[in-house]
C-alpha positions as CSV (number, residue, x, y, z in Angstrom):
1,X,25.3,-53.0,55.9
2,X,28.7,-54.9,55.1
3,X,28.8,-54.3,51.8
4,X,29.0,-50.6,52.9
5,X,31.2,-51.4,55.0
6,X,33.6,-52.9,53.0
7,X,36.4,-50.9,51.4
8,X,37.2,-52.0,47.6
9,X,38.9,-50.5,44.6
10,X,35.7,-49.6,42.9
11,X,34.9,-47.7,45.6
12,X,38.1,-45.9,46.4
13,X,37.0,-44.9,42.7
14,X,33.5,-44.0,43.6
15,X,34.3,-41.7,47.4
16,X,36.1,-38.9,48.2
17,X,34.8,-37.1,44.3
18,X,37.4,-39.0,42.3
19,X,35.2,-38.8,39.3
20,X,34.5,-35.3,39.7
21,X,38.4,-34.4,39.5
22,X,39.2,-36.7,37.2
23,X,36.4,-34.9,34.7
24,X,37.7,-31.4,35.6
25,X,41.7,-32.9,35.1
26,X,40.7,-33.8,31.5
27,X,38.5,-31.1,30.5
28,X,41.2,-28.6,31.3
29,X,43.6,-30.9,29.1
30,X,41.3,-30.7,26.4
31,X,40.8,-27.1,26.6
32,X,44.1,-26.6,26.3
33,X,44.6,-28.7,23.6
34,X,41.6,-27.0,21.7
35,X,43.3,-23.6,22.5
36,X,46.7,-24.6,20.5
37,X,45.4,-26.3,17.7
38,X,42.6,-23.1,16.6
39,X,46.2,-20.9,16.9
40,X,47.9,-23.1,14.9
41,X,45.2,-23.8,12.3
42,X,44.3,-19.9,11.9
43,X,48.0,-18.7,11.6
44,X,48.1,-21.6,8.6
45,X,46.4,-18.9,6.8
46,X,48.7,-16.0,7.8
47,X,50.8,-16.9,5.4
48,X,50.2,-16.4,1.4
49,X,49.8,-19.8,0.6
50,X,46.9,-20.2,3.7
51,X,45.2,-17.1,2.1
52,X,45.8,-19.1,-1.5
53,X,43.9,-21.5,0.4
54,X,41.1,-19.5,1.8
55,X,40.7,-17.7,-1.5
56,X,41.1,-13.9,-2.5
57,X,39.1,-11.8,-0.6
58,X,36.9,-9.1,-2.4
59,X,38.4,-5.7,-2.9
60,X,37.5,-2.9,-4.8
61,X,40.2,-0.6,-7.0
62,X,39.8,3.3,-7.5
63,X,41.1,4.4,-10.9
64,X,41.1,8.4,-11.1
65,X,42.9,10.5,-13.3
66,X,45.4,13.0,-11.9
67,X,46.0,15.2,-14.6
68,X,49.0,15.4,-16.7
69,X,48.0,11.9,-18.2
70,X,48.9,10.2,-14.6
71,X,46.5,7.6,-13.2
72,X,45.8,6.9,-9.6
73,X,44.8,3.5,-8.3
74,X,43.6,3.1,-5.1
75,X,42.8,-0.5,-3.4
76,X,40.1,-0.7,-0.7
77,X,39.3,-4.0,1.0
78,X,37.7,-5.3,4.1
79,X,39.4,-3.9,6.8
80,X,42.2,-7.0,6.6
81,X,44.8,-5.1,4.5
82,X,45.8,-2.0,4.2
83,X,44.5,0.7,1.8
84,X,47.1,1.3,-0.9
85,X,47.0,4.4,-3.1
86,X,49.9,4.2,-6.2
87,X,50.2,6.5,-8.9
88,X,51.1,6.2,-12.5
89,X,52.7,9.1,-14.5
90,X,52.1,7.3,-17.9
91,X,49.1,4.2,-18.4
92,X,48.8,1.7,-21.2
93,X,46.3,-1.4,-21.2
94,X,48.5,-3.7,-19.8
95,X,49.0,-1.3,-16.4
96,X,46.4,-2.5,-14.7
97,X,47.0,-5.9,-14.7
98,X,50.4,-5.6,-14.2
99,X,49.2,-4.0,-10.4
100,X,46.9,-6.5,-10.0
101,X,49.2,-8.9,-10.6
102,X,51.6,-7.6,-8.3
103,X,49.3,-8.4,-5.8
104,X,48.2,-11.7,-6.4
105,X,45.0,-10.6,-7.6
106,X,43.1,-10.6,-11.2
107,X,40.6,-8.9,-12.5
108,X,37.7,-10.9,-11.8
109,X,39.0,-10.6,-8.1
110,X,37.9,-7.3,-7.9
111,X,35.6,-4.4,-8.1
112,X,37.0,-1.8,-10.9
113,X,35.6,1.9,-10.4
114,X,36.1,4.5,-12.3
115,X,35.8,8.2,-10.9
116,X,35.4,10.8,-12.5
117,X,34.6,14.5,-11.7
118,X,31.2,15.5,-10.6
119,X,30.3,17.9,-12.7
120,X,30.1,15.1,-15.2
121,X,27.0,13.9,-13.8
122,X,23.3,16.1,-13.5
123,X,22.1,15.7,-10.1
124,X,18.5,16.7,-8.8
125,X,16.8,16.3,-6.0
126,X,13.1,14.8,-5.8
127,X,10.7,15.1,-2.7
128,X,8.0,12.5,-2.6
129,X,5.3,10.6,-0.1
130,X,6.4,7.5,1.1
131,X,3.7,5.5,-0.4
132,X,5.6,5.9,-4.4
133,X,8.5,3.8,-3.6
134,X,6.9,1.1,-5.4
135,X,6.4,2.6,-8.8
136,X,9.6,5.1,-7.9
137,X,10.8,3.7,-11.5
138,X,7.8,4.6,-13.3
139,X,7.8,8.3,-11.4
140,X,11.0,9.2,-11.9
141,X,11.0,8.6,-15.5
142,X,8.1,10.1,-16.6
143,X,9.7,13.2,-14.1
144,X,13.2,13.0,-16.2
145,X,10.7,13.0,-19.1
146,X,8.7,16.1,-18.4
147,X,11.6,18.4,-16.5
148,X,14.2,17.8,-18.1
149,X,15.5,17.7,-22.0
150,X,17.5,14.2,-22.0
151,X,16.5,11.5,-24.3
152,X,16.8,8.2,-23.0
153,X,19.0,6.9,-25.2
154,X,21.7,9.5,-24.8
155,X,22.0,9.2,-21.0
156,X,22.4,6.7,-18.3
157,X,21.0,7.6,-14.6
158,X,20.5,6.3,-11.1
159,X,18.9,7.0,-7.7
160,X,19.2,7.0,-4.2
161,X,16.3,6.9,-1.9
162,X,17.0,8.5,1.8
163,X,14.2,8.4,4.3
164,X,13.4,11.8,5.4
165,X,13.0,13.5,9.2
166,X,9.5,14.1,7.8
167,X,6.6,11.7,8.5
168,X,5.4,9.8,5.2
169,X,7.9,11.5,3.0
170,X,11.5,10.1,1.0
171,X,14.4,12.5,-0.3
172,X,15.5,11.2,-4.1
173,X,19.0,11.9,-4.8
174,X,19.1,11.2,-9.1
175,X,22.3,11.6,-10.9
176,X,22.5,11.8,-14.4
177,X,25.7,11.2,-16.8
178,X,25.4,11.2,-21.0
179,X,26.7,8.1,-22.3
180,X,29.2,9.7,-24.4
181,X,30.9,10.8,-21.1
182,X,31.3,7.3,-19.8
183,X,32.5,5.9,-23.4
184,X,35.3,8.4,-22.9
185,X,36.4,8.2,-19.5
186,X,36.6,3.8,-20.5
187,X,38.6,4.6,-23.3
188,X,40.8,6.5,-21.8
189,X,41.4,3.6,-19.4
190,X,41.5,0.9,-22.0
191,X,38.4,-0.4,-20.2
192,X,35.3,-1.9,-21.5
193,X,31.8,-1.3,-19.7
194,X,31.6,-5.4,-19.0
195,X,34.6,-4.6,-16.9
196,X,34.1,-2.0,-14.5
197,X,31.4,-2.3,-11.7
198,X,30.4,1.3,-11.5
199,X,31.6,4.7,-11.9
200,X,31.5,7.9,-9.5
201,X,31.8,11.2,-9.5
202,X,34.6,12.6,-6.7
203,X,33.3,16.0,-5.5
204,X,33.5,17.6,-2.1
205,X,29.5,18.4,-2.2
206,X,27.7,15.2,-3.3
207,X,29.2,11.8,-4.1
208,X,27.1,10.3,-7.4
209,X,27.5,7.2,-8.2
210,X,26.1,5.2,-10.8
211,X,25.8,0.5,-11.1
212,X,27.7,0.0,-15.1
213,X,27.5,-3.7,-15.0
214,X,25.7,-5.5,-11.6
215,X,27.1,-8.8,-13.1
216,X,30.7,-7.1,-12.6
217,X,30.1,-6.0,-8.8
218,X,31.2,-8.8,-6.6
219,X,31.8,-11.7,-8.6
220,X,33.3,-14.1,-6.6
221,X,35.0,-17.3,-7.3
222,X,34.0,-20.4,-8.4
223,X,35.0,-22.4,-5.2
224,X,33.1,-20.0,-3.0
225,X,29.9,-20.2,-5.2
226,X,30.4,-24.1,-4.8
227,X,29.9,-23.9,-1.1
228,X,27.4,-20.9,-0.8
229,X,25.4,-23.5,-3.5
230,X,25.9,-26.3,-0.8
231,X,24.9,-24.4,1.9
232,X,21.9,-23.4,0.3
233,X,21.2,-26.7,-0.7
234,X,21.4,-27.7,3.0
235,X,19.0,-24.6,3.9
236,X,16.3,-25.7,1.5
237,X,16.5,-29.4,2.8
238,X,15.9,-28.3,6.0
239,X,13.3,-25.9,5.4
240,X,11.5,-28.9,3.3
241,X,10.0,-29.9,6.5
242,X,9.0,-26.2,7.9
243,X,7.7,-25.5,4.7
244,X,5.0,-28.1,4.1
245,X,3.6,-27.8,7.7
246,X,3.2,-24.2,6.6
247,X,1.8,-25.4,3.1
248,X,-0.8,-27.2,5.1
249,X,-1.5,-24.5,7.3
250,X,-2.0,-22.2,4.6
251,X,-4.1,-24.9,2.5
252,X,-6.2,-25.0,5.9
253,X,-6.6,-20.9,6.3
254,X,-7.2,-20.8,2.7
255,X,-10.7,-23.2,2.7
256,X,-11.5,-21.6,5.7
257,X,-11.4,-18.3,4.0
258,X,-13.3,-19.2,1.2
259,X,-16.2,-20.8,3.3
260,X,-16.3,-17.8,5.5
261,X,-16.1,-15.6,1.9
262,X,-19.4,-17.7,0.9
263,X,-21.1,-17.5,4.2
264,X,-20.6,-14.0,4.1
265,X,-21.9,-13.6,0.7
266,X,-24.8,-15.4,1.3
267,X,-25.3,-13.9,4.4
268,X,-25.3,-10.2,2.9
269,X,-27.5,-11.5,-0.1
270,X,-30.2,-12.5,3.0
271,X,-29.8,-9.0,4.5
272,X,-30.5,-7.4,1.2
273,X,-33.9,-9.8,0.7
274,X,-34.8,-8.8,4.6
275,X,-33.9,-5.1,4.0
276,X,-35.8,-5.0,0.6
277,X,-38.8,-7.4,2.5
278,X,-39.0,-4.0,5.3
279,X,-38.9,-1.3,3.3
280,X,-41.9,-2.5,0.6
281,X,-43.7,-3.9,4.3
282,X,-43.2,-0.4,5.5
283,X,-44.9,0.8,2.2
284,X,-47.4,-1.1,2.7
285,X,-48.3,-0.3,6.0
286,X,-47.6,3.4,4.8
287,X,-50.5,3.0,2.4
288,X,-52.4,1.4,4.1
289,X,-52.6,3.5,7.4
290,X,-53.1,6.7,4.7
291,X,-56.0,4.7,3.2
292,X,-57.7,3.9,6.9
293,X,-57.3,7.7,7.9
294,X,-58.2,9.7,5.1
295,X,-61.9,10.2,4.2
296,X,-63.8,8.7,1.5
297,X,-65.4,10.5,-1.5
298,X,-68.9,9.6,0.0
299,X,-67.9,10.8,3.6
300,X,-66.6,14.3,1.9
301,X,-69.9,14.3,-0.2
302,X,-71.7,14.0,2.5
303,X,-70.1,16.8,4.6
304,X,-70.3,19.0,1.6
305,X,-73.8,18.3,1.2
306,X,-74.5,19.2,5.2
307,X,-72.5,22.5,4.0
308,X,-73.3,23.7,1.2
309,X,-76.8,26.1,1.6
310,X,-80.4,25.0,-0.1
311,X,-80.4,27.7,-2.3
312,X,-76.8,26.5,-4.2
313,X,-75.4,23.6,-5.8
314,X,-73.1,22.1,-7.4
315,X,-71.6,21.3,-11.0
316,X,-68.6,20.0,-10.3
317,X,-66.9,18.5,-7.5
318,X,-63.1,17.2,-8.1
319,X,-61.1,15.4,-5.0
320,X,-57.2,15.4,-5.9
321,X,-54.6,14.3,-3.1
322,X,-52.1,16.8,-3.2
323,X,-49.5,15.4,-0.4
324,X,-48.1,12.3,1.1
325,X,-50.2,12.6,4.6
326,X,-54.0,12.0,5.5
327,X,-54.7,16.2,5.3
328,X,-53.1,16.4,1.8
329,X,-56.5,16.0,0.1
330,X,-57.7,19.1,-1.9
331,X,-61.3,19.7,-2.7
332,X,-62.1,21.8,-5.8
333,X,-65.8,22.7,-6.5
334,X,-67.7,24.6,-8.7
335,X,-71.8,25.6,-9.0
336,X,-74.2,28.4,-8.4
337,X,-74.7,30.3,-5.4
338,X,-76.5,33.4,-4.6
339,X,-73.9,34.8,-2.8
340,X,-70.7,33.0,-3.5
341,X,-68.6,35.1,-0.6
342,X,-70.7,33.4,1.9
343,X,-69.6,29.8,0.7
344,X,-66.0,30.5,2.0
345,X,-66.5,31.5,5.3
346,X,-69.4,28.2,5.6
347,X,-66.5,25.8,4.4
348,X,-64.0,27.3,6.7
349,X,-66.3,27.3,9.5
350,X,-67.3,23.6,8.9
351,X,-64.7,21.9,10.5
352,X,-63.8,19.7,7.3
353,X,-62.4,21.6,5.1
354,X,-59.5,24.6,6.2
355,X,-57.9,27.3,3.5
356,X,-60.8,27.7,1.6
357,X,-60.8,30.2,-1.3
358,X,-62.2,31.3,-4.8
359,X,-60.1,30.6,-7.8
360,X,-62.1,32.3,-10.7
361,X,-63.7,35.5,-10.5
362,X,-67.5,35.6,-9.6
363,X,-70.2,35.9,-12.1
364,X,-74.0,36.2,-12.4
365,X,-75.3,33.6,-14.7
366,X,-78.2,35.1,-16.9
367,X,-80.3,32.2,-16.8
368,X,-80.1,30.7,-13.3
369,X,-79.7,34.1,-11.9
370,X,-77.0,33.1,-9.5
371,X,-73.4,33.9,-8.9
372,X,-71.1,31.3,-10.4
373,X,-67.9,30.5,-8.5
374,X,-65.0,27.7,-8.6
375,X,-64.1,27.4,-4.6
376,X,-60.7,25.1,-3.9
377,X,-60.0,23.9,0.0
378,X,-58.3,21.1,1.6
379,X,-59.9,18.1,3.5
380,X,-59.0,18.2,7.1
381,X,-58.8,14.9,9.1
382,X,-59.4,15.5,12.6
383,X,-57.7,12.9,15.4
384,X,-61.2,11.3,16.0
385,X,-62.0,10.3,12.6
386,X,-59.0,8.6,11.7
387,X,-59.4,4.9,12.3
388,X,-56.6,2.3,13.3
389,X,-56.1,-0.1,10.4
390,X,-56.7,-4.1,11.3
């Protein structure tokens, strides 16, 4: 085509990857450019008036007695500067902020700690399951309580928790250190317990350490909690949006809950009326089929009648049921005979009745001339007259 063909500036621009090169020229420029000015901006803060400007960073100060009356300070920080150990032979109130000062630091720019020997503090050491972690409080007093003979008021303790090799189980490492130990060891610093952030014990064994003022540890200032508050203002903004999808998720979950809570429960009320409706059924049919198979009075008065010889009869005939089945009927009679014996073998020998027996001793009756007797035996239901309820 001949406007392919044609050659024009906007096309010299366009062939040969012009564009391309052109990109890569100034992205390397700017790279550059990004590369000197981070060096230049971060070695602003090299100097002391950049870390003015950044703010002092946290550090924590070690003050130890070495004997004699000398104090030893030792400054820890984040790995930036140096650790710096000094020692003073002689220390009045005005020591500490005189180092402090030294440094460009206050108070309130650091973390005072105060060590003292170990045996100062009581240590023990608790085993327990894993599942009392969150009533360790509650445990560990009424433990202190029972164990030991420290009053509350005359002490001040702590606690670390280390998980143990053990499945299920926690090591408790609790130091204990009187209160009239920690008034002396401030005083002899010129110190007050608003001041210092902790104080620990220096031992080569165990290291106890015990929290004197949490308001004291890592106070930080006011500038920094300016933009930590702004930052957290800009994290709750944006989690406005996250948070009321999850509201109405939750909202959602939670009716669904309580219908399925209310389906169930009317659910399990149903089984219980269905479960109660079978078992008094099953009673019923229980009674029923016993009623169908066992015998009436007149059918056993009729096979007693076919039993019992011409020449005896009866005075008494009682039918108690005696069990839960169809044979747990028991027969007890009572009459003349002329020979009672023979009445026990009959009734065993009937088919009817099985285990029959006399339960009073035999005697001859002056007038009727016959043997008395008081025979007991139990109804037997045989397969073909028990009849299948309707």
């Amino acid at each position: 085509m001949p406007f392919l063909a044609t050659t024009s500036p906007f096309k010299s621009l366009l062939g040969e990857g012009r564009i391309s090169q052109a990109w890569l020229t100034a992205s390397r420029s700017f790279d550059t450019f990004w590369t000197w000015w981070k060096r230049e901006f971060f070695s602003l803060f090299e100097s002391p008036f950049g870390r003015r400007l950044l703010g002092p960073q946290r550090r924590t100060l070690y003050l130890k007695q070495a004997g004699a009356g000398a104090i030893e300070f030792h400054m820890t920080g984040d790995g930036s500067e140096p650790e710096t150990t000094e020692r003073f032979s002689s220390y009045a109130a005005e020591t500490l902020d005189r180092f402090l000062l030294g440094r460009g630091l206050a108070r309130q720019d650091v973390d005072l700690v105060v060590v003292v020997p170990t045996d100062r503090f009581f240590g023990r050491t608790l085993r327990l399951p894993e599942q009392t972690l969150s009533d360790l409080d509650q445990i560990i007093a009424k433990d202190l309580a029972r164990k030991t003979t420290f009053k509350p008021e005359d002490i001040r303790d702590s606690y670390e928790v280390e998980r143990s090799p053990d499945s299920g189980k926690i090591t408790i490492h609790h130091w204990i250190i009187r209160r009239s130990f920690i008034a002396q060891s401030l005083a002899e610093l010129h110190l007050g317990q608003e001041d210092v952030a902790r104080i620990e014990g220096s031992g080569p064994a165990s290291h106890p350490r015990l929290v004197l003022n949490a308001a004291a540890a890592g106070r930080s200032p006011w500038y920094w909690t300016v933009v930590r508050a702004l930052a957290l203002g800009a994290l709750v903004l944006a989690s406005i949006a996250f948070g009321l999808v999850v509201w109405r998720q939750q909202a959602t979950l939670t009716e669904l809950a309580d219908r399925i809570d209310s389906s169930r429960a009317r659910a399990q009320s149903i089984r219980t009326r269905i479960d109660d409706l079978d078992k008094r059924q099953s009673a019923v049919m229980r009674v029923r089929g016993d009623k169908v198979s066992r015998p009436t009075l007149s059918e056993i008065w009729e096979k007693v009648t076919a039993t019992l010889p011409t020449q005896s009869w009866l005075t008494e005939l009682q039918l108690a049921q005696a069990g839960t089945g169809a044979d747990g009927q028991t027969l007890r009679l009572a009459g003349f005979s002329p020979s009672a014996a023979e009445l026990v073998t009959l009734f065993d020998n009937a088919g009817s009745f099985a285990e029959a027996a006399l339960t009073a001793p035999v005697s001859v009756d002056p007038t009727e001339k016959r043997e008395r007797f008081a025979l007991q035996m139990k109804v037997r239901t045989s397969p073909s007259d028990k009849r299948v309820p309707r």
